[in-house]
C-alpha positions, 0 to 999 in steps of 0.5 A: 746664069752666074758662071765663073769663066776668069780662066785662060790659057795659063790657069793650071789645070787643076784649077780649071778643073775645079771652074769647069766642074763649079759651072757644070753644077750651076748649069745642071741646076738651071737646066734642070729648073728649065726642064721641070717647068717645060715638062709641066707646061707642054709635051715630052717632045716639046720640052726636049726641044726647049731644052735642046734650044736653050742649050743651043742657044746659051754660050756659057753654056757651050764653053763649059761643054766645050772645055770639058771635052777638052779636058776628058780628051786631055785625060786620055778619053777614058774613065780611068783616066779621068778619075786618076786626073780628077780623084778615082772612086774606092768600090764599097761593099757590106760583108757578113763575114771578112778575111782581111788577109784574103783581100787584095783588091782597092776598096772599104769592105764593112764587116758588122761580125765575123771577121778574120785576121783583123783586130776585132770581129766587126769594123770598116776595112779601108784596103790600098793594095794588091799585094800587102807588101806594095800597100797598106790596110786600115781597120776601124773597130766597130766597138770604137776601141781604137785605128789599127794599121796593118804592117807588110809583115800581116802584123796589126799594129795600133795606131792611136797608142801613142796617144792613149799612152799620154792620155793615161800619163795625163791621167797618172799624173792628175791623180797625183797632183794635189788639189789645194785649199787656201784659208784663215781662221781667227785664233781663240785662245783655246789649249787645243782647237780643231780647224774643220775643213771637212776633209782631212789633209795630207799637209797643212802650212801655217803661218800668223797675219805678220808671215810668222812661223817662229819667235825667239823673244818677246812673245816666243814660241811655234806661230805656224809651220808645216804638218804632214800626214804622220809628222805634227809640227811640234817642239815635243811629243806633247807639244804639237802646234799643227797636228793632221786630224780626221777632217782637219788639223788641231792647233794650239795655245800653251805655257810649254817650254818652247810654246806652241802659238798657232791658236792665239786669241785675237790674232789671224792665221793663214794655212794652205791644205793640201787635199791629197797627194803622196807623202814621200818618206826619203 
């Protein structure tokens, strides 16, 4: 029989508790082993006297008997002493219907429907009082809708809110980020040339493979830049280097006065596309 018995005189009693009720399970378990093949082997009289005589005959098992009632007879040789030492027990009860504000006992009361003066119809009421104002009350919602605590005043008051209200500001807040699309595409030459990305952006940044988005000498003109929902990115009315289409953006190669060179042949762009997101006019 594997006992723990490492205690002493200066082993809290606590902990010595918990030894002693470790040792009661292994000596329960082994009895009870005992008692089965004695009763299966001879009569009820002679199993009993089996039993009695290992029990008798065992000094762990005496030691763990003895120091139990030590411990029941430190407790107050009652009950309730014993389970206010050792963790007391809430009554449990299922009731077709239920009156919290009637309650005023310690207990769990489960209520499919009909309840009052509780938050919702059916759930588990978890009671710690006799008298509301010395206690509290905790309902959980059949539906799994939410915790409530009751107040000294009768007043529900709902306990996960708090966290509910930053769930719904995470979720505010995901719909307004943007998710984002990086890419590059070859420029051909053309006058005019959708780049289809097969959703339509609220904004879109472009820029050459050299980083540039504008060019004063040599080959000048618009090489890239930003272009929102509404406002091209342009050097005029007709001239428009990056424009927001339906499932894309335009750009373009052209001859203007201050020439838009986002489509030029031969040469690579890099854009970032931003999928959605709120447009913010100051």
């Amino acid at each position: 029989m594997n006992l723990d018995l490492n205690f002493n005189g200066l082993t809290k009693l606590k902990d010595w508790w918990q030894k002693v009720l470790s040792n009661f399970s292994i000596i329960e378990t082994e009895c009870t082993e005992t008692r089965n093949i004695a009763e299966n082997a001879c009569t009820k009289e002679q199993a009993q006297a089996y039993v009695a005589e290992f029990a008798g005959s065992s000094e762990e098992y005496m030691e763990a008997i003895e120091a139990f009632t030590a411990l029941y007879n430190q407790s107050g040789a009652s009950l309730s002493a014993l389970e206010a030492l050792v963790g007391g027990r809430l009554p449990y009860s299922e009731e077709t219907d239920l009156d919290a504000a009637e309650v005023t006992a310690n207990g769990i009361y489960v209520c499919a429907s009909g309840a009052q003066n509780t938050p919702t119809a059916g759930g588990v009421l978890i009671s710690f009082t006799s008298v509301l104002s010395n206690g509290f009350q905790m309902w959980f919602t059949a539906d799994g809708s939410g915790i409530y605590r009751r107040s000294t005043d009768g007043d529900w008051e709902k306990t996960d809110a708090e966290l509910e209200d930053r769930v719904e500001a995470l979720e505010t807040a995901g719909a307004l980020k943007s998710e984002v699309v990086f890419g590059t595409y070859t420029g051909d030459g053309t006058a005019s040339r959708t780049i289809n990305l097969g959703f339509t952006p609220v904004a879109v940044v472009v820029c050459d493979e050299m980083g540039r988005q504008y060019q004063s000498s040599g080959t000048r003109g618009i090489f890239g830049g930003i272009a929102v929902t509404g406002h091209p990115c342009a050097s005029s009315s007709t001239n428009k280097a990056i424009e927001i289409v339906e499932n894309g953006f335009n750009v373009a190669d052209n001859s203007e006065e201050n020439p838009a060179r986002t489509n030029q042949g031969r040469i690579t762009y890099y854009f970032i596309a931003y999928k959605n997101g709120t447009v913010v006019e100051v």
